[in-house]
N, C-alpha and C positions, 0 to 999 in steps of 0.2 A: 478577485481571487488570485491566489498568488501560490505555487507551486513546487519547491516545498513552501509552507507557511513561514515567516520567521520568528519563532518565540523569541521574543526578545525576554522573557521572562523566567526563562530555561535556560544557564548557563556552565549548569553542572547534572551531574548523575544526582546527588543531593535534592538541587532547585525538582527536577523530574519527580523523583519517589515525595514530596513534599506537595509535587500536586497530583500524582496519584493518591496521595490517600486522601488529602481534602477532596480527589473526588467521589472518592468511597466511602467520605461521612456524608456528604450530599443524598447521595446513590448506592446503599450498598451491596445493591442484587447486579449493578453497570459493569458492562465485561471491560475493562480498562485495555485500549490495545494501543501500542506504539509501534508506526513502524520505521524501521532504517534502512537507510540506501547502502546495497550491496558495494562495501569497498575493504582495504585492508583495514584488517584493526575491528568490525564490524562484531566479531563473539567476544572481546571485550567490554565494547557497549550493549550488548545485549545480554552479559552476566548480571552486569550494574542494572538495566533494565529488567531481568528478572528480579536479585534482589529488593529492587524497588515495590512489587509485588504488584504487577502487572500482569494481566492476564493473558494476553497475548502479543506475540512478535511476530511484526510481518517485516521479513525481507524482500525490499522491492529490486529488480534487476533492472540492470540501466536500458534495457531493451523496451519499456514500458510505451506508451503512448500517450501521453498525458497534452491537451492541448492548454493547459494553464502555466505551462514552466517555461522561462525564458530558452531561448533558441541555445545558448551557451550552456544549461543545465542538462538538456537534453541530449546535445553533441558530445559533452566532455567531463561528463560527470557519472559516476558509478561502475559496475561491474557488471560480467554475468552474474545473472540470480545462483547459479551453483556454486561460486565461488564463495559468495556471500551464505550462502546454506550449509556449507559444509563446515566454513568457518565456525559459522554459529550452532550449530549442531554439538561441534566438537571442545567446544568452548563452556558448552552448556553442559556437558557431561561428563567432563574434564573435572567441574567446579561442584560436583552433583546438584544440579539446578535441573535439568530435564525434564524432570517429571512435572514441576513446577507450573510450568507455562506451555501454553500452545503455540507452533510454530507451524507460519503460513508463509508462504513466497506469490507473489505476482511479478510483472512487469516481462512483457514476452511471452508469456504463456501462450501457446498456439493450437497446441495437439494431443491425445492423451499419453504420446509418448513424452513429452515434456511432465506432464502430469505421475506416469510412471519415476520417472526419474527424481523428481523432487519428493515423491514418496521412498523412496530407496533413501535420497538422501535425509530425509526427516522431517518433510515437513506432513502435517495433518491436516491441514486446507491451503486453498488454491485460491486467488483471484486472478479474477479475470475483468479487464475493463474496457480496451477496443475492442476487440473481437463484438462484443455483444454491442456494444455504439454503433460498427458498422451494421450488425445485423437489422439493428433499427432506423438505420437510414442516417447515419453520420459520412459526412464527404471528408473527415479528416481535414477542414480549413486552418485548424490550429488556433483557434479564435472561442475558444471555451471560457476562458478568464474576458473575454469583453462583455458578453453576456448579450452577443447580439449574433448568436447560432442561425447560420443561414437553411439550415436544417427542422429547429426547432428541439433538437434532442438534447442541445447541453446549453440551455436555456431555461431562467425563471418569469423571462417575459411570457406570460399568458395570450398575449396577440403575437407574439412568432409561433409560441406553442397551437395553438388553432388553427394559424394559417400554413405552418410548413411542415408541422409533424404529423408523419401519418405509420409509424412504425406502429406491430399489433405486438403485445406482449408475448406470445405462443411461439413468436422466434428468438426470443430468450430463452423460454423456459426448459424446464429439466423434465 
């Protein structure tokens, strides 16, 4: 697992809407979502992303917690999530595309006053991805992408998963 992924098959806004829509001859009820790292220039790629006709945009803020990304993507790559929100907000409304597409932010999410705020600023859902890992008993090793979770939570091994996970679903949920 590798963090962002790298499409190597994705070279354009074009290559993108071309596989969007083969994957809505595949699939045509699949909510097609892309999301992009909060930086400048960010509501450009996400007009080209809506035109592509994509269902949803999620802007991720560089505050995220992602234990799959190399240490250098982590430290030195992206924005605040509002920055990246606002742009695209404004970019999207600018273009009359808005109504088009749903627009989500994660990365940093903490509080409902973060949650207020990116409502204000436009977006219509929220993720959330540490927070809820640690409530299920993640230690934060940064070792997600080896797939040898000392934890058992961000693991497809079925023997870590038995022996070290013991997180109950009910401290996730809503």
């Amino acid at each position: 697992l590798i963090s962002p992924p790298p499409h190597h098959d994705i070279y354009s806004i074009e290559d993108l809407a071309q596989l969007i829509f083969d994957l809505k001859q595949v699939n045509p009820k699949a909510m097609i979502s892309v999301k992009l790292v909060s930086e400048p220039g960010v509501g450009t790629i996400a007009t080209g992303v809506a035109k592509a006709y994509a269902d949803l945009i999620t802007i991720a803020g560089y505050d995220g917690g992602t234990g799959a990304s190399p240490l250098s993507s982590v430290k030195y790559a992206g924005c605040p999530w509002e920055l990246g929100l606002v742009e695209t907000q404004q970019a999207l409304v600018a273009n009359g595309l808005r109504h088009k597409i749903r627009l989500q932010v994660d990365g940093g999410l903490k509080t409902g006053v973060d949650i207020i705020k990116a409502a204000i600023l436009g977006a219509e859902s929220f993720g959330f991805g540490t927070g809820p890992m640690v409530a299920l008993g993640c230690k934060y090793l940064r070792i997600c992408h080896l797939n040898n979770c000392a934890t058992g939570v961000a693991t497809q091994d079925d023997k870590l998963r038995k022996k070290h996970y013991h997180g109950l679903p009910f401290k996730v949920t809503n």
